[in-house]
C-alpha positions in Angstrom: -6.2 -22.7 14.5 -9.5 -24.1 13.1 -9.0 -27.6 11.5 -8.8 -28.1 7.4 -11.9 -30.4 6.0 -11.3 -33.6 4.7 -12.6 -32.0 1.5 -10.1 -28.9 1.3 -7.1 -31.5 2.3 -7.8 -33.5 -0.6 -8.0 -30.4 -2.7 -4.9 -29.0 -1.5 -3.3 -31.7 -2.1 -4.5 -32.2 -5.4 -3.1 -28.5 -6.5 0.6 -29.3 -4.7 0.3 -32.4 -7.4 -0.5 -29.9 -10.0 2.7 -27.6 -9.2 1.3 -24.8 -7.7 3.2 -23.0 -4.6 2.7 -24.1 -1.8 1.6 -19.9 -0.3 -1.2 -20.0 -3.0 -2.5 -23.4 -1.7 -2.6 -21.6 1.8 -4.6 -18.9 0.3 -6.7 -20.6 -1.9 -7.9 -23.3 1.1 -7.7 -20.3 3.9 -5.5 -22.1 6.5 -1.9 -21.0 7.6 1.6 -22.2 5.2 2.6 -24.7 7.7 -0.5 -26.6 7.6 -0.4 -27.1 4.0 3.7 -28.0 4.6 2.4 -30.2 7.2 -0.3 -32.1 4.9 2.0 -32.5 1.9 4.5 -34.3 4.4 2.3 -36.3 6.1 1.1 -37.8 2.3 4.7 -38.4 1.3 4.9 -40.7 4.8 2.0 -41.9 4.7 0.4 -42.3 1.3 -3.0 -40.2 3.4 -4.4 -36.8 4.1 -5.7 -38.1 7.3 -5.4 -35.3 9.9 -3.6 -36.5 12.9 -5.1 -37.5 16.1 -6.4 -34.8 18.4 -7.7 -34.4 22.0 -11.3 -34.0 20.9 -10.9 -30.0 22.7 -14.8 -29.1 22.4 -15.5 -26.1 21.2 -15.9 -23.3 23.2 -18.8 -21.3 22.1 -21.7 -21.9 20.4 -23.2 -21.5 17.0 -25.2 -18.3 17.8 -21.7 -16.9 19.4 -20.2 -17.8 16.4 -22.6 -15.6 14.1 -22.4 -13.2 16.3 -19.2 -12.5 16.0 -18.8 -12.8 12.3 -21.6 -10.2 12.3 -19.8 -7.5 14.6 -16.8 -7.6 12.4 -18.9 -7.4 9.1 -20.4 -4.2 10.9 -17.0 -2.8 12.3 -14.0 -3.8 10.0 -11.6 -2.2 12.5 -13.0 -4.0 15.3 -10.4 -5.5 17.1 -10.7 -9.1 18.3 -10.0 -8.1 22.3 -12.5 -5.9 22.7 -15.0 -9.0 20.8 -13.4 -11.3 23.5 -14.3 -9.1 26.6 -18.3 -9.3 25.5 -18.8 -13.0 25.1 -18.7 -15.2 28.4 -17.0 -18.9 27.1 -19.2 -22.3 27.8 -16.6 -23.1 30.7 -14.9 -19.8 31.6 -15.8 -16.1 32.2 -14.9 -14.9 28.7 -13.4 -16.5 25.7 -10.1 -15.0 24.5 -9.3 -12.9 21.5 -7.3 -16.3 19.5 -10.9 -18.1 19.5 -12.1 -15.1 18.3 -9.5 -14.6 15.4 -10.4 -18.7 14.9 -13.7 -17.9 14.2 -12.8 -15.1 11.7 -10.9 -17.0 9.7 -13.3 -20.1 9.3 -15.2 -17.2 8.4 -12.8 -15.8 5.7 -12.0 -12.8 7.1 -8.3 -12.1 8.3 -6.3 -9.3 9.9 -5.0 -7.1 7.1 -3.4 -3.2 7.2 -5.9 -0.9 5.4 -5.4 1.1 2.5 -5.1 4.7 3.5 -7.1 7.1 1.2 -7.7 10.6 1.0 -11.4 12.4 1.3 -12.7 13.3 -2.3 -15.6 15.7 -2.4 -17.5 16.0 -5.8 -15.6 18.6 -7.1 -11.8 16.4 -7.1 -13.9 14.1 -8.4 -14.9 16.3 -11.9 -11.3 17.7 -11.7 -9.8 14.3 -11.8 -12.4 12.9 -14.4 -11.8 16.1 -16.4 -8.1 15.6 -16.3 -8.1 11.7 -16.7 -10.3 12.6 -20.5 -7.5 14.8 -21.4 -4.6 13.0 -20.8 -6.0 9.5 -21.7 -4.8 9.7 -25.4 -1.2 10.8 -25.0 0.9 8.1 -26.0 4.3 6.7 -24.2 6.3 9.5 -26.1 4.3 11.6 -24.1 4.9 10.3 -21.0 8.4 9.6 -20.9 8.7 13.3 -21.5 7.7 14.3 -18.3 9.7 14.3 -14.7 7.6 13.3 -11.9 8.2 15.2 -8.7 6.9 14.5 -5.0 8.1 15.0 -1.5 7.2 12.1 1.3 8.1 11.6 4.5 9.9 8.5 6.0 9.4 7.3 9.7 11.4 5.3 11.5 8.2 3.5 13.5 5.2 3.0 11.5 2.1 4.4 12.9 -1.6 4.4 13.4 -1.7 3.4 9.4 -1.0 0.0 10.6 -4.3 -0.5 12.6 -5.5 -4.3 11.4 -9.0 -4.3 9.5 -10.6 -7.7 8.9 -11.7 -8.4 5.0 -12.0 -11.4 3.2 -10.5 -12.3 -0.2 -11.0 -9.4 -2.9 -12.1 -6.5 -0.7 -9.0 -4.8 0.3 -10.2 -1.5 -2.0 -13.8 -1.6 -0.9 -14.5 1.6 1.2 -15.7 -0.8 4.2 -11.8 -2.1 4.6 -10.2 1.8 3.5 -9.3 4.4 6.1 -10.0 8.2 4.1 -6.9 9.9 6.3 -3.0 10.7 5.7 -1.1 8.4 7.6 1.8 9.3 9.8 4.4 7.8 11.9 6.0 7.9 15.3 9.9 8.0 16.5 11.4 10.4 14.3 11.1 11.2 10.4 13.2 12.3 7.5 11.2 14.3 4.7 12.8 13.6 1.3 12.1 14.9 -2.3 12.9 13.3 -5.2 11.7 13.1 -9.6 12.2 10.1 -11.9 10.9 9.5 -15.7 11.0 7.0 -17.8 14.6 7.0 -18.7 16.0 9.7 -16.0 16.0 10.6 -12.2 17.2 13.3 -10.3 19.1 13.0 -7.0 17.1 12.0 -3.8 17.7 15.6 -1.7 16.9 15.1 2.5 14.9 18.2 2.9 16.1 19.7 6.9 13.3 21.3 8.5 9.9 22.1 7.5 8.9 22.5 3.8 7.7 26.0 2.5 7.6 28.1 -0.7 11.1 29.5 0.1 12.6 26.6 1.0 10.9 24.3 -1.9 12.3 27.4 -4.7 15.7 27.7 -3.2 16.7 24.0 -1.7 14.8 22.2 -4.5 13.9 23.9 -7.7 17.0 26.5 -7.8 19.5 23.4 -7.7 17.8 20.1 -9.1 15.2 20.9 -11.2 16.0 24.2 -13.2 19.7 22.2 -14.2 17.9 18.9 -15.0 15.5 20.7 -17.3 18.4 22.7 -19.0 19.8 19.5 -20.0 16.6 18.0 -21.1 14.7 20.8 -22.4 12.0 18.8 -24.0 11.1 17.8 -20.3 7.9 18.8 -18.2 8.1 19.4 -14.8 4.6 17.3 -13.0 4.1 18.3 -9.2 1.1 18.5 -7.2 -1.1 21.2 -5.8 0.7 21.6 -2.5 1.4 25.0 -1.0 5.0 25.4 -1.2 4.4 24.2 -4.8 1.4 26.6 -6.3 2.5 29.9 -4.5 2.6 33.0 -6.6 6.7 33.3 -5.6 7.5 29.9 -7.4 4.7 29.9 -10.1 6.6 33.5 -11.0 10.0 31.9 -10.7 8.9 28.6 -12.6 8.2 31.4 -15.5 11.0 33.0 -15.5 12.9 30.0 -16.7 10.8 29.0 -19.4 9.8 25.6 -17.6 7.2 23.8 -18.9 4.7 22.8 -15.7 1.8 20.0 -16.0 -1.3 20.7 -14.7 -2.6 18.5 -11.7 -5.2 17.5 -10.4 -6.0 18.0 -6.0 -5.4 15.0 -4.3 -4.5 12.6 -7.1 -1.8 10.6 -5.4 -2.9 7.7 -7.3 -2.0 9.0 -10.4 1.6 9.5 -9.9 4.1 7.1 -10.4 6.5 8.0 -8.0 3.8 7.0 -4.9 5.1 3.6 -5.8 8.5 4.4 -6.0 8.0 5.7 -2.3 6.4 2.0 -1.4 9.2 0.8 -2.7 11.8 2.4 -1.4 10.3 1.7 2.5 10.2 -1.6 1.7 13.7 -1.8 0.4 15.0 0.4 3.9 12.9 -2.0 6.3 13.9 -5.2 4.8 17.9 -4.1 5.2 19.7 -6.4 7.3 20.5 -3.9 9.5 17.6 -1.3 9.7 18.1 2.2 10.8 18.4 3.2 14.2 18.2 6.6 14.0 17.1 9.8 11.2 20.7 10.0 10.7 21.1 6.2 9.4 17.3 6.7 7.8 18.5 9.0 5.8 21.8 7.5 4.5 19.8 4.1 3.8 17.4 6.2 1.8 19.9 7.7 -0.4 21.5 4.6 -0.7 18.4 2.0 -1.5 17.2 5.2 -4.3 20.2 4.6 -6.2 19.6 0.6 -6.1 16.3 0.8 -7.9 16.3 -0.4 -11.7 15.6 2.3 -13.8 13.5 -0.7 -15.7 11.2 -0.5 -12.3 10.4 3.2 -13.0 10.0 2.9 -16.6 7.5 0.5 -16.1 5.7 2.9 -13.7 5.6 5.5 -16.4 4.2 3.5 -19.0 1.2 3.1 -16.3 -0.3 6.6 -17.1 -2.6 5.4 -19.3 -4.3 2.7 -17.2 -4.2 4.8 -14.5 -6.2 7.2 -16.6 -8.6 4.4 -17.8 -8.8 3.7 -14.8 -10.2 6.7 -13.2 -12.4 7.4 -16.0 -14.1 3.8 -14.9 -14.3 5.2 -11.3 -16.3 8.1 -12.5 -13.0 10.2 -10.4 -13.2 8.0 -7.6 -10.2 6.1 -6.0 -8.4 3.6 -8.1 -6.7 0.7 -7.1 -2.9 2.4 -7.9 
């Protein structure tokens, strides 16, 4: 770990005076919790910010190593400091190993973060989101709360190549350098579940068995959730993406039948749906358990269970989000967005 100036100590310790935490000193200086633990001890023993005596280590490579690594990383963001490491013989050894080379990026600013996955947008999602965002921009909260948000996702019990480390500094974690434009998937075994939420309602979270079709998506999911919810809140619309199972002829037809009201969506607008978050949520809330699941099986209880658990002031708060998330693709001329 790459030693703190004198002039960020005395910084740091100036904003622990002023009462902020002591993670967002870490962050604001660039240096690792401890330390700044470490330095605000040290002052209350010591009246200093001295650092304490070291060894006097020399560095191990040189100034032109140095900008050459900061430069490969710039160039490849998903780079990964091993293979840096293999390329650059050390001032005293064969090769240098991959913790200098992590040092080096952090005295540099950049850090080890997981990427935000995106999808590919050709020109014309772009216009249909655009068009769509200018239509629904004005509708107003009464609106929104009268619509149920639908969307299937699949949970895995191992995370997978999603989790690939890009280095970025401060600020850039939406720029298109540090964002991977592919669905991510998992390893070990997944449960697909489907679930709808609106600002004062949800529905139940149903574990979908098997692969998801047209059949299956009208009989298993629209015949016994949605058609009853929507009977008893008829002023409701149903909102589900452009999916397969969910724009086929059979359920468009059967949709009709029942007299239920279906919002138009636009392709690959993930970003614009509320309930993406409620699914970032709800991993979060299964992988933090005490106890996390071992198997689909106990996936899918702790699913259930954790969907119950979430406030319904979370998802109303969500909701009332469509209209910056409108503005907000507007400003992205039907780009990504930062929901």
């Amino acid at each position: 770990m790459p030693r703190v100036p004198a002039h960020l100590r005395e910084r740091a310790l100036g904003m622990l005076q002023g009462g902020m935490r002591t993670a967002d000193v870490a962050k604001a200086i660039n240096c690792n919790v401890r330390t700044v633990r470490r330095l605000r001890q040290r002052n209350r023993e010591t009246g200093r910010t001295a650092d304490r005596p070291r060894s006097g280590r020399p560095r191990v490579t040189t100034p032109a190593q140095d900008q050459y690594i900061r430069t490969s990383h710039l160039q490849d963001r998903y780079m990964m400091a091993t293979t840096t490491a293999r390329v650059i013989p050390g001032m005293h050894n064969p090769s240098i190993s991959a913790q200098t080379v992590r040092n080096r990026l952090r005295e540099a600013g950049l850090s080890a973060c997981r990427p935000v996955v995106r999808q590919v947008l050709t020109r014309h999602h772009r216009q249909q989101r655009r068009l769509w965002a200018q239509t629904h921009r004005r509708w107003t909260t009464q609106d929104w709360q009268k619509v149920l948000f639908t969307d299937e996702s699949r949970f895995c019990l191992t995370r997978g190549d999603g989790q690939i480390p890009v280095y970025r500094r401060r600020n850039e974690r939406y720029t298109e350098a540090c964002s991977l434009e592919r669905d991510r998937f998992g390893v070990g075994g997944s449960v697909m579940v489907w679930g709808g939420v609106s600002q004062h309602h949800r529905t139940e979270l149903v574990v979908i068995a098997g692969n998801r079709n047209a059949v299956r998506y009208r009989e298993d999911i629209l015949l016994p959730h949605v058609v009853p919810f929507l009977q008893a809140h008829p002023e409701m619309t149903l909102q589900h993406d452009n999916a397969t199972s969910h724009t086929a002829r059979s359920v468009c037809d059967f949709l009709q039948d029942r007299n239920v009201s279906v919002l138009p969506w636009p392709e690959k607008s993930p970003d614009l749906n509320p309930i993406e978050h409620v699914w970032d949520l709800l991993d979060r809330r299964v992988r933090a358990r005490a106890i996390p699941p071992r198997n689909v099986r106990e996936l899918a209880g702790a699913l259930v269970e954790e969907w119950g658990n979430i406030s319904q002031q979370e998802l109303e708060n969500l909701v009332q989000s469509m209209r910056r998330r409108c503005t907000a693709v507007l400003n992205a001329a039907g780009g990504h967005t930062r929901y």
